[in-house]
VONU-964093 format. One record per residue (C-alpha): y, z, x. Coordinates in steps of 0.1 Angstrom, whole numbers, padded with zeros to 4 digits, always signed. Layout:
YZX...
This chain:
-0388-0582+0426-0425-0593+0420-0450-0573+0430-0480-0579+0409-0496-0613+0415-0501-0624+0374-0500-0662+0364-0470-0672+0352-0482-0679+0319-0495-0643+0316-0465-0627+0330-0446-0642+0301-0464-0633+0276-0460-0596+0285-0429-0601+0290-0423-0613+0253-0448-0590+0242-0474-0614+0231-0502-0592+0243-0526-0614+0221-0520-0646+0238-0523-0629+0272-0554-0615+0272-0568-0649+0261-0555-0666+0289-0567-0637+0311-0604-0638+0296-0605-0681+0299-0598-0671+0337-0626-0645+0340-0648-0673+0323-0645-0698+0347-0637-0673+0376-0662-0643+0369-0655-0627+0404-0617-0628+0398-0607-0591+0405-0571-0603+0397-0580-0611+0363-0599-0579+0353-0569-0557+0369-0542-0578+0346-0563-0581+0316-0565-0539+0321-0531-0540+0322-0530-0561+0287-0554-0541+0272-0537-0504+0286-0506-0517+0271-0527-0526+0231-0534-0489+0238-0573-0495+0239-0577-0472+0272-0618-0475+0276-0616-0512+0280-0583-0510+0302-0606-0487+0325-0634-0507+0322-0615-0536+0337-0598-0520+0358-0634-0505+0375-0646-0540+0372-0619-0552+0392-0620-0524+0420-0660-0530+0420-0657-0570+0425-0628-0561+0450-0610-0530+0461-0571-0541+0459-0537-0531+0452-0533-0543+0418-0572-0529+0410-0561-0495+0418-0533-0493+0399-0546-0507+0368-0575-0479+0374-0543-0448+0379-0525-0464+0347-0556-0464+0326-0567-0428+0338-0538-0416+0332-0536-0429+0297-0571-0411+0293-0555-0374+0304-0576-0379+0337-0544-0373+0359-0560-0359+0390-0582-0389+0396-0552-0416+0384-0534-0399+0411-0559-0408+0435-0561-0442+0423-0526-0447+0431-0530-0431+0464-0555-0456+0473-0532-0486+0465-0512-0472+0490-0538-0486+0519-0535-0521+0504-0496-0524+0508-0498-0541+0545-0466-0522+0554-0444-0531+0532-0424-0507+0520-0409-0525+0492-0444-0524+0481-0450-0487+0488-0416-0482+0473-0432-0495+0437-0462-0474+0440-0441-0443+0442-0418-0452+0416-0454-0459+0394-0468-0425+0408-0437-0410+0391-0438-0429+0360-0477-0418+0358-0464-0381+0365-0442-0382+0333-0465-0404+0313-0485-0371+0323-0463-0346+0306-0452-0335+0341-0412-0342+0333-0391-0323+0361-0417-0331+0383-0417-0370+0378-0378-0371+0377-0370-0352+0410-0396-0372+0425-0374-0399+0411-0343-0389+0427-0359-0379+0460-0371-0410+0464-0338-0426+0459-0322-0401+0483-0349-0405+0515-0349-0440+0512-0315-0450+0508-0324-0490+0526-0351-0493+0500-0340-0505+0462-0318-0474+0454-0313-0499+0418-0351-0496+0407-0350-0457+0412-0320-0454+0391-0334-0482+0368-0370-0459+0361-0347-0428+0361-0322-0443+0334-0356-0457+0319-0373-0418+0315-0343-0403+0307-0341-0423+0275-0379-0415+0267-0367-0376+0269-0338-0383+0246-0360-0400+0222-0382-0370+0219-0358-0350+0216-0343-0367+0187-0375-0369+0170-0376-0324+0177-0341-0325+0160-0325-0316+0194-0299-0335+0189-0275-0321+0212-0304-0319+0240-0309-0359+0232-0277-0364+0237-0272-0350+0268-0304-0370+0279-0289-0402+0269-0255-0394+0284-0276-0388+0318-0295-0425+0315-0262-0439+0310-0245-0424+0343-0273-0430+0361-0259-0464+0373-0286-0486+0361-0264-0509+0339-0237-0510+0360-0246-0541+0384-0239-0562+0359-0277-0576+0374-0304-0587+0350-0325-0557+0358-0352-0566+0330-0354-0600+0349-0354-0582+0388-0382-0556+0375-0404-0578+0353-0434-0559+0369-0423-0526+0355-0423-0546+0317-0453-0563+0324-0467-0525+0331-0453-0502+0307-0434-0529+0278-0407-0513+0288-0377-0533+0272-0349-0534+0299-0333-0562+0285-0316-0542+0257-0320-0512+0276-0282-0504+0280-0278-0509+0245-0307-0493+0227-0295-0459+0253-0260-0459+0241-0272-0466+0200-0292-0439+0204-0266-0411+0221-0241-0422+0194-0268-0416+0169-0274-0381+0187-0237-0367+0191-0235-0377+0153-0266-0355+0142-0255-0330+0165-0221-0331+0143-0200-0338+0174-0181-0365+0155-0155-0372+0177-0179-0375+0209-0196-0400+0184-0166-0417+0181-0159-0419+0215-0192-0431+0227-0195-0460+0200-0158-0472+0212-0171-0472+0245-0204-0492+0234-0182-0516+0218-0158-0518+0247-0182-0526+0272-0207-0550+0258-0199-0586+0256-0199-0609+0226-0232-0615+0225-0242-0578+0228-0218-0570+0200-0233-0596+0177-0269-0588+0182-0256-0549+0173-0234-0559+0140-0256-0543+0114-0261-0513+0135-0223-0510+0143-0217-0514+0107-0237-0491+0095-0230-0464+0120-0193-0465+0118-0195-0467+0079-0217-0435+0082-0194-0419+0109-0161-0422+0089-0175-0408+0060-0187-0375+0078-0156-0376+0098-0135-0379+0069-0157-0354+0052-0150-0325+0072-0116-0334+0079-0116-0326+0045-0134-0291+0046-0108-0281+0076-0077-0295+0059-0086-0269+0025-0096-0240+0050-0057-0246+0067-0076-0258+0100-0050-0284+0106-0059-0291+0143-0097-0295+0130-0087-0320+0104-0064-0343+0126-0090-0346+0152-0114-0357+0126-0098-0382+0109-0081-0394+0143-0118-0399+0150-0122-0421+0113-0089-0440+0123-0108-0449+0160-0138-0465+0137-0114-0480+0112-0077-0485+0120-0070-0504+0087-0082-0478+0060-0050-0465+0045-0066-0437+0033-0078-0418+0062-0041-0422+0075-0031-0407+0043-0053-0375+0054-0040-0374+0084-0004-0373+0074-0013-0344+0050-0030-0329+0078+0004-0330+0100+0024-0318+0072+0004-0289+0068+0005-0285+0108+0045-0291+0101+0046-0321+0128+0067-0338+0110+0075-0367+0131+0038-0375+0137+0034-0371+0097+0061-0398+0091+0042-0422+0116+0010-0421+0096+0028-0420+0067+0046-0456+0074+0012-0470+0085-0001-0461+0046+0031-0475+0037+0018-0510+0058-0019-0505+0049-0008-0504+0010+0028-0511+0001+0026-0515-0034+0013-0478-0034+0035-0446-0043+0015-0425-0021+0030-0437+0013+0066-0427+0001+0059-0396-0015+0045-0391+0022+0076-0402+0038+0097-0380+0017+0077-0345+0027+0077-0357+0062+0114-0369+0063+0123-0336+0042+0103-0313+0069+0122-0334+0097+0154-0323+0082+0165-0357+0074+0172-0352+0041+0194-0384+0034+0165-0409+0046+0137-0386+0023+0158-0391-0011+0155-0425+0000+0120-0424-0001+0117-0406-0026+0132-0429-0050+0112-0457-0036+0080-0435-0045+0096-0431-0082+0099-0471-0086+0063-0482-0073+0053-0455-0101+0071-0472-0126+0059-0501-0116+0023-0496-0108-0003-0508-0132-0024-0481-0134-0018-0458-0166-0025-0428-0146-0001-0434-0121+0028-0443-0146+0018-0410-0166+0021-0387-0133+0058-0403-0125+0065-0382-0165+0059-0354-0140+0084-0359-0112+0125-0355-0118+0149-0382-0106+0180-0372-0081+0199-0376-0109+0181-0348-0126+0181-0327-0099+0215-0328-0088+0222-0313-0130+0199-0290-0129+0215-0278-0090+0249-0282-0112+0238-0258-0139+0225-0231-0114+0253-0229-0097+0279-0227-0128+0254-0200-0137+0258-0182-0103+0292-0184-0104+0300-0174-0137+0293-0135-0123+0311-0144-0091+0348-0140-0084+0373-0173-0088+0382-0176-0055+0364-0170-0023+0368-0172+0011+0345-0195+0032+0332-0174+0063+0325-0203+0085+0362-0219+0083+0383-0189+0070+0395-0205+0040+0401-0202+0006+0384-0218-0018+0385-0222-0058+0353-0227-0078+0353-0266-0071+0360-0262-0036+0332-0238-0032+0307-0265-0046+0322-0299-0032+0314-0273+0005+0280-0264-0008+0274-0304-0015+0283-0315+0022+0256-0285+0032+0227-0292+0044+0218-0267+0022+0223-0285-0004+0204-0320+0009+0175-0301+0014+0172-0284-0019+0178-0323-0035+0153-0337-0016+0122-0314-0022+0120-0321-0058+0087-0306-0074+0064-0317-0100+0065-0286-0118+0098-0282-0138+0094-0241-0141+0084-0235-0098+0111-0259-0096+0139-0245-0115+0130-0209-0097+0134-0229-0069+0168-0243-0073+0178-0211-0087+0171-0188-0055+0184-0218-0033+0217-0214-0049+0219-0176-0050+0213-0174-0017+0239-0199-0007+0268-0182-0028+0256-0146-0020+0291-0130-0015+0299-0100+0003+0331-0077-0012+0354-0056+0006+0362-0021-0011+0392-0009+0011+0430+0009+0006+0458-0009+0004+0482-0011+0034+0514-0022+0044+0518-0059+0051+0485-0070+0033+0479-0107+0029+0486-0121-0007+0476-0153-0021+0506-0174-0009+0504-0160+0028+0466-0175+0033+0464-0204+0007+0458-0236+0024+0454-0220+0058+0429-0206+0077+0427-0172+0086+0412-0167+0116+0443-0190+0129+0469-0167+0115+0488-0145+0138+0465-0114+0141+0493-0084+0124+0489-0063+0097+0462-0068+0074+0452-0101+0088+0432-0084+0113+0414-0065+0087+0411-0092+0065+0396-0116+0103+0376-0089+0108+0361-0085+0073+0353-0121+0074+0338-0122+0107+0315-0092+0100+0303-0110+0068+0295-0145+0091+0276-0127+0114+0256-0113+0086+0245-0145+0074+0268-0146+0047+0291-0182+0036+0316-0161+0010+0336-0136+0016+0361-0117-0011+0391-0092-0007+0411-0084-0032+0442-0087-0022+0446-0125-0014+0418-0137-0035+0434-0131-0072+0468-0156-0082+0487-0114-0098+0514-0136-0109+0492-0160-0130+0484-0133-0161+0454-0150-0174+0436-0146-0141+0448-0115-0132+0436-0103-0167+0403-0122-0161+0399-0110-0126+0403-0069-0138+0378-0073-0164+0352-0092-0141+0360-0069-0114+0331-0048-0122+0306-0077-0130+0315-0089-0095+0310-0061-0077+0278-0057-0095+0263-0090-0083+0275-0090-0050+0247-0094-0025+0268-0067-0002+0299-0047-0009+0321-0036+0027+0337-0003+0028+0365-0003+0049+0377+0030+0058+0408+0026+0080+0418+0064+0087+0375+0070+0100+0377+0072+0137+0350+0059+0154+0318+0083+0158+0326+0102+0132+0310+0130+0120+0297+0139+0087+0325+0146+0063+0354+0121+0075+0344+0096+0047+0351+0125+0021+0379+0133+0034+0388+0096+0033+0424+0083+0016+0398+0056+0001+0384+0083-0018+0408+0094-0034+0419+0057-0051+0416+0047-0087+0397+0014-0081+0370+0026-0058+0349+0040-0082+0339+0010-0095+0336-0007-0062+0309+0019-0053+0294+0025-0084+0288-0012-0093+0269-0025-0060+0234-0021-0055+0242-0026-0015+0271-0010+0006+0279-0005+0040+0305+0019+0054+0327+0010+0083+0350+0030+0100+0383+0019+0113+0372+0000+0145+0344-0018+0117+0315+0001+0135+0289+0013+0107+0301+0052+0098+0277+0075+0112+0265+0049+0129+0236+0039+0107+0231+0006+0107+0205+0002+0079+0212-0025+0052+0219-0006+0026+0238+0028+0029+0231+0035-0007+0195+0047+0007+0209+0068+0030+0206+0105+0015+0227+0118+0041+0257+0097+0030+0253+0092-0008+0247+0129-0008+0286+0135+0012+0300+0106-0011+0280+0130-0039+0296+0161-0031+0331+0146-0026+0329+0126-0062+0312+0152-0082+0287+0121-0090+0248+0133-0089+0237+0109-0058+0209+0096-0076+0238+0083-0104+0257+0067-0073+0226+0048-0062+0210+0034-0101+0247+0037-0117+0242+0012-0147+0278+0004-0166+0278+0017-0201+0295+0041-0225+0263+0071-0222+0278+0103-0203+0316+0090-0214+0332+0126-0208+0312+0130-0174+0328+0092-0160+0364+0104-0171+0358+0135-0156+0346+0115-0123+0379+0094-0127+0400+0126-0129+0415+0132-0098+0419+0092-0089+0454+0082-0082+0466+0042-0088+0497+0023-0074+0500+0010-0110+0499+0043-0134+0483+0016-0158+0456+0010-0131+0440+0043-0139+0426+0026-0171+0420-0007-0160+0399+0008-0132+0371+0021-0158+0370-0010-0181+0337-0018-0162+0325+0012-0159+0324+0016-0196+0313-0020-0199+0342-0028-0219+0367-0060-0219+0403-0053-0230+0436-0070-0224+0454-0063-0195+0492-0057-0196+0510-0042-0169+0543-0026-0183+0524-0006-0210+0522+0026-0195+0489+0048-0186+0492+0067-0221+0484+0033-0236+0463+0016-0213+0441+0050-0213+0446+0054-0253+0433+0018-0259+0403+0027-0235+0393+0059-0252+0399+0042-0285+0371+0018-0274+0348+0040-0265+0347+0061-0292+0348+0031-0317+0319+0015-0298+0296+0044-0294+0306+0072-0319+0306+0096-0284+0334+0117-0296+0327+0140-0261+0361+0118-0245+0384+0145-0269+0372+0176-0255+0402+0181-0231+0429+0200-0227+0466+0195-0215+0490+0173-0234+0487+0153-0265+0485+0113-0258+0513+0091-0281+0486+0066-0288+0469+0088-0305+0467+0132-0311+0434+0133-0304+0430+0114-0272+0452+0128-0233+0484+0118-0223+0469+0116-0186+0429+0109-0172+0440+0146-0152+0431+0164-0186+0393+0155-0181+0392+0177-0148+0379+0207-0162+0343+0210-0168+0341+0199-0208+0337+0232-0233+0302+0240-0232+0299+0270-0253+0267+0298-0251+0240+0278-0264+0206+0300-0287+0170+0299-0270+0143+0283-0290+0130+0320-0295+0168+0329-0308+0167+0302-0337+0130+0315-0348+0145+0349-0352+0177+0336-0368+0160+0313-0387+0134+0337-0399+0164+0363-0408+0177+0333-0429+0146+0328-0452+0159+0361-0471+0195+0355-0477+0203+0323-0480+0187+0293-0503+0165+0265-0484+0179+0242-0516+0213+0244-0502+0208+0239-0470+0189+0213-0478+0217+0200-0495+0238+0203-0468+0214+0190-0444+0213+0158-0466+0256+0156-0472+0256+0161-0435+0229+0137-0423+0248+0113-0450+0279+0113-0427+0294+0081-0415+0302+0074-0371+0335+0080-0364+0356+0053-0368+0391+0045-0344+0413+0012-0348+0443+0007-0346+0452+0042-0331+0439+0058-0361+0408+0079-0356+0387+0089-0390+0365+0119-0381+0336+0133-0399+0337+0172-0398+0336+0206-0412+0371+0219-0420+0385+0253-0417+0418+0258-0436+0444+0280-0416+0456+0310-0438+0478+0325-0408+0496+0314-0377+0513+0343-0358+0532+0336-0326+0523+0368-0307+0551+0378-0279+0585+0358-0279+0584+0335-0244+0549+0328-0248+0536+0296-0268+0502+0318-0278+0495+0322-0316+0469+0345-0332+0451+0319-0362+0434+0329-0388+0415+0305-0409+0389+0307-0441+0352+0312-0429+0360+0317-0390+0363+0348-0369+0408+0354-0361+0412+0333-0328+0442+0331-0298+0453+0297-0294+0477+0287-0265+0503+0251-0269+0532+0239-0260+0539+0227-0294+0562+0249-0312+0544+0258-0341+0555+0272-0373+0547+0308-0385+0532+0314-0422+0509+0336-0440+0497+0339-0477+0526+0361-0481+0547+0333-0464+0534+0297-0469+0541+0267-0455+0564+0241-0475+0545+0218-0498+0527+0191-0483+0522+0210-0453+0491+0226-0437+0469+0229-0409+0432+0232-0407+0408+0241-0379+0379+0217-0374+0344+0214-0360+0336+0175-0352+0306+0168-0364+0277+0162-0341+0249+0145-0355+0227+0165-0325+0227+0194-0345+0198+0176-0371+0174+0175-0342+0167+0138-0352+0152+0113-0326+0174+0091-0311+0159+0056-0305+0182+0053-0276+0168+0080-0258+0131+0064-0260+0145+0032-0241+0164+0054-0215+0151+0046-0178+0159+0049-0143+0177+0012-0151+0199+0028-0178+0209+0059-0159+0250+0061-0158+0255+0102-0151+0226+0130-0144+0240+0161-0158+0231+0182-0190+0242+0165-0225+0271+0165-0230+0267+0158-0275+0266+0197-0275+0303+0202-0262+0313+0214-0300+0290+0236-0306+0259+0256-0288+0224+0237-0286+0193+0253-0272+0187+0240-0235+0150+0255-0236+0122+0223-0236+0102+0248-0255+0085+0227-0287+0097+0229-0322+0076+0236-0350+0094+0223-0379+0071+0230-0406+0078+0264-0399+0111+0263-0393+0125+0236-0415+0153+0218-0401+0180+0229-0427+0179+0265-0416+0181+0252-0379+0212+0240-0392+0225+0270-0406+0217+0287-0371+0234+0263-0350+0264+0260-0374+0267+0295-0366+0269+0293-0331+0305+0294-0313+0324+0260-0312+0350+0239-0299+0375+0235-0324+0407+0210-0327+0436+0223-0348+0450+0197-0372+0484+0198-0383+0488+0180-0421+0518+0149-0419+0540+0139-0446+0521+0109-0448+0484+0126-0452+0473+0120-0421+0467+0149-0391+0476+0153-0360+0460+0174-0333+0478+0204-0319+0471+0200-0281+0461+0232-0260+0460+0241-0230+0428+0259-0228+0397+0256-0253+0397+0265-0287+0365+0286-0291+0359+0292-0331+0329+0306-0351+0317+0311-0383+0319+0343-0400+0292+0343-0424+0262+0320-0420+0247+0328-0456+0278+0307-0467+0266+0281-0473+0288+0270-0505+0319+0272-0486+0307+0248-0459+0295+0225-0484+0329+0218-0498+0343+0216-0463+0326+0186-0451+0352+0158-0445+0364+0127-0428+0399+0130-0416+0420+0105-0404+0441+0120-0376+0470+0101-0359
């Protein structure tokens, strides 16, 4: 549409911008033409557009004065305009108007000018809705030059705009001129609406272009880098080849520039954990560059992170396209593959990742593969975790999941098919240390076993009856359905391994049964859960039915609920007892506290009970009242609690087995509080019970001096008696060797009383009257028959009997490095000492002042002090034997000032 009559010459050069050239050819017109109103209105027009706005006015009044005209006028608005005279460029436009003979294509152009003046005029808003009201009340007129201008302005806001920094307000603008329609006739439009070029130099001819370069540039500065991605794709998808060529160094820049930021901050967001963040930016790189193998690298970490692991594995197999001969793909494919649970197809990969590291020539590379372990490597390192896990874990076990029995290899060649077990092989870590810990919980969580603690029955399973089989198939009767149940309540906890011991130990193969006895405790100890099964607790209990339990009354459940750190108690229908159904019942006071009561064990002990040979007299006492199936049991029971390994050998009777226990705890520890007992004599050995039942009373504990006692005694002491000698004695005593017991002979340090008397008081009656050098005349009651003598009467030759104090090395108030590494962790009994059974100790915690009261007069005082005494009888064949009682003997010295006698006294017997 031409509406301007301009040569064609002219028109072209404006069109090609070749302002120069035009207004030559306009001013060779005007010289051979002066009256040529034509030429001044066009050559303003020129002149308007070289921004010289007096001349274009100049012309333009020149024109109107040779001739008033269409073209006259509206050279005279554009030029006013340009000159901020807007009122009066209006009316120039306004007078074109009466030079448009009707047409209204004509008066359509001057309105569509009017509005271009209006914005030209700073009078945006207004100039566009004129704009689109035009468009709308004329809707037969060119609808495509309103949307053409309105595209054209829209771009003009958008580029200033940009040059405010408003970039998201620029973008907007842009977004508008490229919906407005304009460019999508597929029309020539800078061919159709030359005028408006020759006019204004607008550039339609790489309008559509320049407008979507532009809002790509904008959503990018705007740092909407996705929207930038998306309108450059949609550039590039819509221009033709030619358009696409005449933009290639733009397009290369721009997306060069675009991936970088995009990649950028997909960086930021993948460190702050904004995986969504990160995926859509580098989705928006990939969209610029599909073939970088990087960006697909990030977005694959970006997946993992967002655990979508399938995704993951698809961008990781496009690295592994992009760049084959790179580890990074596969090391990809393994964490993706590993996350997707498909552990087979990610030690695949991962072994591929390990050879293109071997392989690759860079020295970097090759030195980071020294990092990473093979399978191979793995699968030991699994192997050694899991002999270490199950060297504390019973032989056999029964799998929950199939109700079988399994040995030790079974148990791994299970844990090997496990998917368990995949997945721990396939995420192999660089670092050997996280990964060893690794590997390590992996395993003990797998092998966690649960033990049952429970009474023997009738009719309970042995090895032979489930061995090969599986017992939840077996005919529900008898102790199968406690031992169904058992294993059902440990699956439904989560738990693979179950253990009961009644079919889980070979008893006719010795060496495991022996094995099994002595582990028993260990076991217990590192189970991750130990069931109590109490078969005669109805359910809903109350308080008081587990003491009154049968199970508590049973040699080998002390152990079983001393050793584990968790317990649960169920009652006979295997509903938790009282029904608490906390984890761990051991942190329930209410029932530690009845289990406390019943067991004579300090509830705090029950809970942190830590095996060892501390508090010996207090665990036999504890062990006391237990009755065993096997009288030998009795022993074999307390081997853990003691921490001590001994043979086992069924046949040797409880006097032995017990014998060889107390032997080992006195021989380990030099606690010599496991003889104070009464009753009968043991034949291992004089010193030591025939039966655990002599342990029930309370051990002798004799009135013990306050701190402000021994000051007075002491202090009493200072004028009879020599501090040289009992210095000396101090010193012979202090010099004293442990007590030693081997081979059933027990060599005992201690201060010796010969008997000058033994009187048997009334006939019937096993009670003597003793008298012995040193000690007060004391009543001693036995069932040994015990011969009569005096000094007037003496015993044959070879022949006598002494009264003894075993010494305690307590009684030099020296520090005992043990007790400084004592905790919570080492507790085994919470009572008062028991190292002070033989003689009185003050129980104060007042502080002693030793330079004051030296330590050897201490002595003296405590020496003094009533004692437990043991009456040796002298053998044939030198050595003693101890004359069992059935009550206490309770001796003390006569004369503390004696100092000499005491001295000669001090011995180390060996008593049989």
């Amino acid at each position: 549409m031409q509406i301007l009559a301009i040569n064609t010459k002219v028109r072209n050069a404006c069109i090609a911008g070749d302002l120069h050239a035009a207004e030559e050819l306009l001013t060779q017109e005007i010289d051979t033409d002066p009256n040529n109103y034509s030429s001044y209105a066009n050559r303003s027009f020129v002149v308007a557009r070289k921004l010289d706005w007096e001349r274009a006015l100049h012309h333009a009044v020149k024109s109107v004065s040779i001739q008033p005209s269409l073209i006259g006028y509206i050279s005279k608005g554009i030029a006013l305009c340009r000159q901020q005279h807007f009122q009066d460029a209006m009316k120039a436009i306004d007078l074109a108007f009466m030079f448009t003979d009707g047409d209204s294509n004509v008066a359509h152009f001057l309105l569509l000018i009017k509005a271009i003046l209006m914005f030209n005029g700073n009078q945006h808003d207004d100039a566009m809705m004129r704009v689109q009201e035009l468009a709308d009340a004329c809707p037969d007129a060119d609808t495509l030059a309103c949307r053409v201008v309105e595209a054209y302005l829209l771009v003009q806001l958008g580029t200033r705009a940009s040059d405010d920094a408003r970039h998201n307000e620029a973008a907007d603008h842009f977004a508008a001129a490229i919906k407005t329609g304009a460019f999508s006739s597929g029309l020539a439009i800078h061919s159709i609406y030359e005028d408006l070029v020759v006019l204004f130099g607008w550039d339609l001819k790489i309008l559509w272009q320049t407008t979507n370069q532009k809002r790509c540039h904008a959503l990018l500065q705007a740092g909407k880098l996705e929207e930038a991605v998306e309108s450059y794709r949609y550039m590039m998808d819509m221009s033709d080849d030619s358009t696409k060529a005449d933009c290639l160094h733009w397009s290369t820049d721009f997306t060069q520039e675009c991936s970088v930021l995009c990649a950028y901050n997909g960086d930021t967001a993948h460190e702050a954990s904004n995986y969504d963040r990160a995926i859509d930016l580098y989705s928006a790189a990939i969209k610029l560059d599909s073939e970088n193998d990087i960006i697909f690298e990030k977005r694959s970490r970006a997946k993992l992170g967002k655990m979508l692991w399938e995704e993951a594995l698809l961008d990781a197999q496009k690295v592994v396209e992009l760049n084959p001969s790179s580890h990074i793909g596969y090391q990809l494919k393994r964490e993706a593959l590993h996350g997707a649970h498909r552990y087979d197809e990610a030690i695949d990969a991962f072994q591929i990742m390990l050879s293109k590291m071997d392989n690759a020539p860079e020295t970097h590379i090759r030195k980071l593969r020294q990092q990473y372990l093979s399978p191979s490597e793995v699968e030991d390192d699994i192997r050694n975790a899991i002999h270490a896990q199950l060297d504390d874990s019973p032989l056999r076990l029964l799998n929950t999941s199939i109700g079988r029995l399994c040995d030790r290899d079974a148990q791994m060649n299970i844990f090997k098919a496990s998917t368990q077990y995949k997945e721990l092989l396939s995420l192999t870590m660089k670092h050997e240390d996280l990964h060893l810990q690794h590997i390590e919980e992996a395993v003990g969580m797998y092998f966690r076993c649960v033990m049952l603690s429970h009474r023997w029955e009738k009719k309970e399973p042995l090895l032979h009856d489930i061995q090969e089989k599986a017992v939840y198939e077996l005919d529900p009767v008898g102790g199968i359905i406690k031992l169904q149940s058992f294993c059902k309540i440990v699956r439904e906890l989560g738990y693979h391994w179950a253990w009961s011991d009644t079919c889980c130990i070979d008893k006719i193969n010795h060496v495991e049964l022996q094995e099994s006895l002595n582990s028993m405790f260990v076991w217990y100890r590192h189970s991750a859960l130990t069931i109590v099964y109490l078969s005669d607790v109805p359910p809903s209990s109350k308080s008081g039915a587990l003491a009154r339990s049968v199970w508590n009354t049973r040699g080998w459940t002390v152990p079983e609920f001393l050793a584990p750190k968790v317990i649960l108690f169920y009652q006979n229908d295997w509903s938790p007892y009282l029904d608490d159904r906390s984890p761990n019942h051991k942190e329930s006071v209410a029932i530690m506290q009845e289990l406390g009561d019943a067991t004579g064990i300090h509830p705090e002990a029950l809970v942190a009970f830590q095996a060892g040979m501390s508090g010996a007299r207090e665990k036999l006492k504890w062990a006391s009242t237990r009755v065993t199936t096997r009288h030998e049991d009795i022993a074999y029971s307390l081997f853990g609690v003691f921490g001590v390994r001994l043979p086992v050998d069924y046949g040797e009777k409880k006097e032995m087995a017990l014998g060889r226990l107390l032997q080992e705890i006195v021989a380990q520890s030099g606690d010599i509080t496991a003889l104070d007992w009464v009753g009968k004599s043991s034949e291992f050995n004089s010193c030591l019970p025939a039966d655990i039942t002599s342990y029930q009373d309370s051990p002798c504990t004799p009135s013990s001096l306050s701190e402000d006692d021994i000051r007075t005694s002491v202090s009493s002491l200072q004028n009879i008696v020599a501090v040289e000698l009992a210095s000396k004695l101090y010193t012979m005593l202090d010099n004293l060797s442990s007590p030693r017991f081997t081979n059933r002979r027990l060599h005992l340090p201690c201060i010796t009383f010969s008997v000058t008397e033994i009187r048997r008081l009334r006939h019937g009656e096993e009670t003597y009257r003793v008298q012995a050098d040193g000690l007060h005349d004391l009543l001693i009651t036995t069932e040994d028959k015990l011969i009569s003598f005096s000094v007037a009467r003496p015993l044959s030759a070879g022949k006598n009997f002494l009264l003894v104090c075993p010494w305690n090395r307590s009684f030099l108030e020296l520090s005992d490095p043990a007790d400084d590494r004592r905790s919570i962790d080492d507790l085994s009994v919470l009572e008062p000492p028991l190292h002070d059974s033989f003689g009185g100790l003050p129980r104060d915690n007042e502080p002693i002042d030793m330079e004051s009261h030296p330590r050897a007069l201490r002595l003296i005082v405590r020496l003094g002090q009533p004692f437990s005494a043991f009456l040796l009888a002298r053998q044939l064949s030198g050595e003693y034997k101890r004359i069992a009682s059935d009550r206490h003997i309770i001796a003390q010295i006569k004369d503390m000032a004696s100092i000499h006698d005491m001295m000669g006294s001090i011995r180390t017997l060996e008593i049989s």
